[in-house]
Structures are given as structure tokens and as C-alpha cells.
C-alpha positions as a Markdown table, in Angstrom:
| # | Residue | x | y | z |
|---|---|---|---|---|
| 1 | Unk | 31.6 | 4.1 | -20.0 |
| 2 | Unk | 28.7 | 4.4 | -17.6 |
| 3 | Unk | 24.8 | 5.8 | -18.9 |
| 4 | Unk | 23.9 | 9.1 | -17.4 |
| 5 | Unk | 20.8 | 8.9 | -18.9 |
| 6 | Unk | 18.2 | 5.8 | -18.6 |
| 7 | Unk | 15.8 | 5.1 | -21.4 |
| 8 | Unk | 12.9 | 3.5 | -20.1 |
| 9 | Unk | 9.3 | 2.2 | -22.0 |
| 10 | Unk | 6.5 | 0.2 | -20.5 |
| 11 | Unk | 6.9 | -2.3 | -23.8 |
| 12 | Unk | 9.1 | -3.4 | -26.1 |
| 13 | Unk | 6.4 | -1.9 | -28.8 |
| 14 | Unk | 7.3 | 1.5 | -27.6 |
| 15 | Unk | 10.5 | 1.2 | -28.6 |
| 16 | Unk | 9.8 | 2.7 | -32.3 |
| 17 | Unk | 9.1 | 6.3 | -30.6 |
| 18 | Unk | 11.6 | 5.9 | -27.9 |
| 19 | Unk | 14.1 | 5.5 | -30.8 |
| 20 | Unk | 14.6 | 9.4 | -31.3 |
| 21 | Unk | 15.3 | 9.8 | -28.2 |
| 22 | Unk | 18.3 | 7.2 | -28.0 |
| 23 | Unk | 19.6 | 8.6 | -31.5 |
| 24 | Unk | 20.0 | 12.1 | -30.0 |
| 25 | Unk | 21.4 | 10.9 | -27.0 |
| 26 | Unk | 24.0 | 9.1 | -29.2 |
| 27 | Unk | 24.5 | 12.1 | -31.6 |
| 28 | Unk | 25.7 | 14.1 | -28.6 |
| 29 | Unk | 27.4 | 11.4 | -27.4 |
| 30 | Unk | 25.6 | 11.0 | -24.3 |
| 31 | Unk | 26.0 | 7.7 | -22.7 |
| 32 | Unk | 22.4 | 6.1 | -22.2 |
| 33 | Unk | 21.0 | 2.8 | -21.5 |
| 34 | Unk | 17.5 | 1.2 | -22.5 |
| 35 | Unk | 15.5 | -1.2 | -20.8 |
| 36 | Unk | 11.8 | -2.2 | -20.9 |
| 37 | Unk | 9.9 | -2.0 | -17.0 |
| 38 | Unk | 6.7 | -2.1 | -16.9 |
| 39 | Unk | 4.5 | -0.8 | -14.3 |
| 40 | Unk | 2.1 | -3.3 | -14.3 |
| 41 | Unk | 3.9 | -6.3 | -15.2 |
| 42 | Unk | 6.9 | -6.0 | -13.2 |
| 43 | Unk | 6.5 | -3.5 | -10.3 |
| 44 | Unk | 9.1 | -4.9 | -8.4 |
| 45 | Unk | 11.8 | -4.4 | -10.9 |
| 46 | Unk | 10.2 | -0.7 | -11.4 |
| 47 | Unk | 10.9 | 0.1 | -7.9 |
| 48 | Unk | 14.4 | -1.5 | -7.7 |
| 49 | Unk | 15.6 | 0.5 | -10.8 |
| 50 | Unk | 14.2 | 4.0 | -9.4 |
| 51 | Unk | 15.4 | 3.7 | -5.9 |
| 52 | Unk | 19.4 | 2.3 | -7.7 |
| 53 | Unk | 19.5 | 5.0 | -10.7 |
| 54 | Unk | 20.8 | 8.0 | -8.9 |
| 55 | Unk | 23.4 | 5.6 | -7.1 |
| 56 | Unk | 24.2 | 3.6 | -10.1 |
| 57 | Unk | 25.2 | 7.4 | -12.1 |
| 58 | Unk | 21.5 | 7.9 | -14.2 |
| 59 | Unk | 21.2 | 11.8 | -13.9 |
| 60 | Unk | 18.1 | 12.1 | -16.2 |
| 61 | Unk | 15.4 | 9.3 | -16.6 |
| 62 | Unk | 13.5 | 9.5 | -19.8 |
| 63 | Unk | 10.1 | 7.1 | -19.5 |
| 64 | Unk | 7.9 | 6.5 | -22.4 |
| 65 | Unk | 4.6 | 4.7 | -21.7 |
| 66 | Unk | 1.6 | 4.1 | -23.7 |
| 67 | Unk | -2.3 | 3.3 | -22.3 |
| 68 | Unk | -2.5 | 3.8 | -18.6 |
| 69 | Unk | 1.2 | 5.2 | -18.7 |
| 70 | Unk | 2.1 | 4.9 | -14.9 |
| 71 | Unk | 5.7 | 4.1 | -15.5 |
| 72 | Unk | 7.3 | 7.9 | -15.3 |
| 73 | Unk | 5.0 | 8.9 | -12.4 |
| 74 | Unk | 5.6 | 5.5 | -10.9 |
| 75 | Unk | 9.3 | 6.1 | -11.1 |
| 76 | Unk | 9.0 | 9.9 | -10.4 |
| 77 | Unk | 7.5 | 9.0 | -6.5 |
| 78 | Unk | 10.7 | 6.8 | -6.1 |
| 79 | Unk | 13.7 | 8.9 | -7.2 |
| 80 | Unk | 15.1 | 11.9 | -6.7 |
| 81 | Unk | 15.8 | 12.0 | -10.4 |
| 82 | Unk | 14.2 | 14.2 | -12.9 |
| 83 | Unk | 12.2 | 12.3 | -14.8 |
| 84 | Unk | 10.5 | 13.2 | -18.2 |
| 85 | Unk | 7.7 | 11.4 | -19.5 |
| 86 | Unk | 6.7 | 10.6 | -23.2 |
| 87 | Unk | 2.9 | 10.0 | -23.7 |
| 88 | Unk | 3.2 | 7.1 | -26.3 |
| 89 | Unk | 0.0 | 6.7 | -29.1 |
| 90 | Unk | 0.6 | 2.6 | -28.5 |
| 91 | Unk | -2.0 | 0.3 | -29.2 |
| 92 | Unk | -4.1 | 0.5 | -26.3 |
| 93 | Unk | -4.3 | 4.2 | -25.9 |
| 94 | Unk | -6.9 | 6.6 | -27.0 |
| 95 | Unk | -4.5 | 8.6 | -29.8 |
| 96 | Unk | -2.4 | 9.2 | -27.2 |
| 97 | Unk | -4.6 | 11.5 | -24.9 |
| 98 | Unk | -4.9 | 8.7 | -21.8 |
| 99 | Unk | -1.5 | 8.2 | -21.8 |
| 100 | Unk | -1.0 | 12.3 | -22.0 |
| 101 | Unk | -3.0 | 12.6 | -19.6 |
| 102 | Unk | -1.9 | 10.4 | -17.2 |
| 103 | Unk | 1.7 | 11.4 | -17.6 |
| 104 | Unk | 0.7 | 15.2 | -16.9 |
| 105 | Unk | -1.8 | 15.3 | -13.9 |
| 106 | Unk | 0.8 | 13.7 | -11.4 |
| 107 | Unk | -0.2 | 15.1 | -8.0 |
| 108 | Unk | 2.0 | 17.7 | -6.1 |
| 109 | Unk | 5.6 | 16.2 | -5.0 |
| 110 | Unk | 5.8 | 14.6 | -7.8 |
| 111 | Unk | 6.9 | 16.0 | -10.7 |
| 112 | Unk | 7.0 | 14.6 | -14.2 |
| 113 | Unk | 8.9 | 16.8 | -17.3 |
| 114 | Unk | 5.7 | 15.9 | -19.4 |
| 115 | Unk | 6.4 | 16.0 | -23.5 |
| 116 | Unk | 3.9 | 16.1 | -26.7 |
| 117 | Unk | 2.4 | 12.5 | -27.3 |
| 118 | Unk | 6.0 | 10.6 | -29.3 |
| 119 | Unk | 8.0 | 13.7 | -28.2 |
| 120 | Unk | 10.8 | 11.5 | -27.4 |
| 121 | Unk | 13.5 | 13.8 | -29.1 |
| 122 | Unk | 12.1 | 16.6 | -27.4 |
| 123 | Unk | 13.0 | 14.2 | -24.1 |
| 124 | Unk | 16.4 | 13.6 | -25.2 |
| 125 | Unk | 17.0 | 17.9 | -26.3 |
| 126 | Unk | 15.3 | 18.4 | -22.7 |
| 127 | Unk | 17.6 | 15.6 | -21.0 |
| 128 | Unk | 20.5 | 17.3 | -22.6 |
| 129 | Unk | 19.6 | 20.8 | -21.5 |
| 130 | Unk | 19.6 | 19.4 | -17.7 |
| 131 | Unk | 22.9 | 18.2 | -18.1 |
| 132 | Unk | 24.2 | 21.1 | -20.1 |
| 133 | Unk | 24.1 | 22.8 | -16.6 |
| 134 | Unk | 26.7 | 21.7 | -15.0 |
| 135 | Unk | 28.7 | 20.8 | -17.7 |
| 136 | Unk | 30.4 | 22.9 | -20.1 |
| 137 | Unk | 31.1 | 20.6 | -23.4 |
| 138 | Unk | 27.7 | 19.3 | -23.3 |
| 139 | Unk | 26.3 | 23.4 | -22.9 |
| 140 | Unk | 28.3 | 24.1 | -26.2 |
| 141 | Unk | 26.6 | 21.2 | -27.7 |
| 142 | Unk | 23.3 | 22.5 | -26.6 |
| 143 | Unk | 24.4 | 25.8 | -28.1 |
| 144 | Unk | 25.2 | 24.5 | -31.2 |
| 145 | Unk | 22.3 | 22.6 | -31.9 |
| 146 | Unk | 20.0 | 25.3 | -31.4 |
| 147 | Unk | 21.9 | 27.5 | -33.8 |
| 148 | Unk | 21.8 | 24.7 | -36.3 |
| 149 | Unk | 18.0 | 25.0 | -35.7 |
| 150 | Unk | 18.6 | 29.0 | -36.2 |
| 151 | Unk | 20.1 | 28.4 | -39.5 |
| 152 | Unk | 17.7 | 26.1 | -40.4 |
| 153 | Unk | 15.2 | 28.4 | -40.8 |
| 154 | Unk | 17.7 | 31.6 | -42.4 |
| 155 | Unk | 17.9 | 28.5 | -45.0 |
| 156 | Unk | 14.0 | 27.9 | -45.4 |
| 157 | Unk | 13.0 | 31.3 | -45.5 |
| 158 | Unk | 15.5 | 32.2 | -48.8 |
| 159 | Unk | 14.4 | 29.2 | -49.9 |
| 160 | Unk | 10.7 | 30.4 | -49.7 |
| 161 | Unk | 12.2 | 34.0 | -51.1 |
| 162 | Unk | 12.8 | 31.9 | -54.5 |
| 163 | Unk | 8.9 | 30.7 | -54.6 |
| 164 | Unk | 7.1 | 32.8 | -57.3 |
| 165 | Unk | 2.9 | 33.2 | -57.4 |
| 166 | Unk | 1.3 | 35.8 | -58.7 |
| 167 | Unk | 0.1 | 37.8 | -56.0 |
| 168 | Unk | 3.1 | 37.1 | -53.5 |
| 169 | Unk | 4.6 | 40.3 | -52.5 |
């Protein structure tokens, strides 16, 4: 089996948001890989995976990043790839913002799918939508999944129907 989708974080200690995104992957039974490139620390090895993951089969490239968070838009200007970006609220960011922030404002030509700061499931749902459109088993699991949210909700709200106060009508 061969990844279609690469999981990528600037550190190992993004790894505890990035999760969600590998365990939805997983649950649809997308194959995905995960590796650790950094930016800053290994630039070189940056390049060489964006300019190989269209040859090597990645479709969709999911990159998480915390601080500065160059590593989607680093990978975005080498690739052809989509790539969606997942603002991580790591230890050297600002809540999150900076790393929003620097993910979003990527300059025209370059775009990156940017997500809500730890929105790495949303990354994976996203991922999965991409790939639903040209292929028809993982549509029907997109389909699924979204009635699932659907009912969800039916569920919630007779849930909510049972609550009694006194001046609920």
C-alpha cells in the first residue's frame, strides 16, 4: 500500500494535534504517511520531499506547524500538490494567532487550504473531500460521514426536546 496523503509537522511536539488528522485518515481507510520536516532545521529535506510527493503518489499534503509556521507555505511554493495548513498553538506561538497567521497570508501563486488553529481533522475531512472527486468509494464515504453528522444533531435536538425548565416553550 502506497500513502496518498502525507502528514507533515515542523516538530515532533506537534504531533498531539496532528493525531486527529492521521485517525480520520485511518478511519476512512486512507493510506497516509507521517514525517517530521522542519522548515528551519532541515530545509533541504523540506525541498526534496515537496518537489518527490506528487511523483512518489501524495495527492494531498496536510502540514501542521507551530510559531513561525513556514512549513505548508514552504512546501506549497514547491509542489503542485494541494496543500492544507494546520496553525498549531505549540509552545512558541502566540495562542496560535502567528502561526494562523502566517499559514493564511501566503502571497498570490501560492495557495495554502488554511484550517482553524489544531483543525487537523478538519484537514483530514478536507483531504478526503479532494479525493472524493475523482473517486467514487471514497465520495460515498464522504457522504456518509456527513449524514452521520446529520443525524447527530436529529439525535441532540430530541435529546434537548426531553430537557424540562420552567419557562421553556
Amino acid at each position: 500500500m502506497k500513502p496518498i496523503v502525507s502528514i507533515i509537522m515542523g516538530s515532533t511536539s506537534d504531533m498531539p494535534v496532528m493525531k486527529s488528522a492521521a485517525e480520520f485518515l485511518n478511519q476512512m481507510e486512507i493510506p497516509f504517511e507521517i514525517n517530521a520536516l522542519s522548515a528551519h532545521r532541515v530545509p533541504a529535506q523540506v525541498a526534496e520531499f515537496a518537489t518527490g510527493a506528487k511523483d512518489r503518489g501524495i495527492k494531498v499534503i496536510i502540514a501542521g506547524a507551530g510559531g513561525a509556521a513556514h512549513l505548508p507555505g514552504v512546501i506549497a511554493a514547491s509542489t503542485p500538490l494541494p496543500v492544507i495548513g494546520v496553525p498549531v498553538n505549540s509552545s512558541n506561538s502566540i495562542n496560535g494567532v502567528d502561526s494562523l497567521l502566517s499559514i493564511l497570508q501566503m502571497p498570490s501563486g501560492i495557495p495554502v487550504a488554511t484550517m482553524a488553529v489544531d483543525g487537523a481533522k478538519n484537514a483530514a475531512i478536507l483531504a478526503l473531500e479532494i479525493l472524493a472527486l475523482s473517486d467514487e468509494k471514497l465520495m460515498e464515504k464522504m457522504v456518509a460521514f456527513k449524514k452521520d453528522l446529520e443525524s447527530k444533531i436529529v439525535k441532540a435536538n430530541e435529546a434537548f426536546a426531553e430537557i424540562k425548565y420552567n419557562y421553556k416553550v
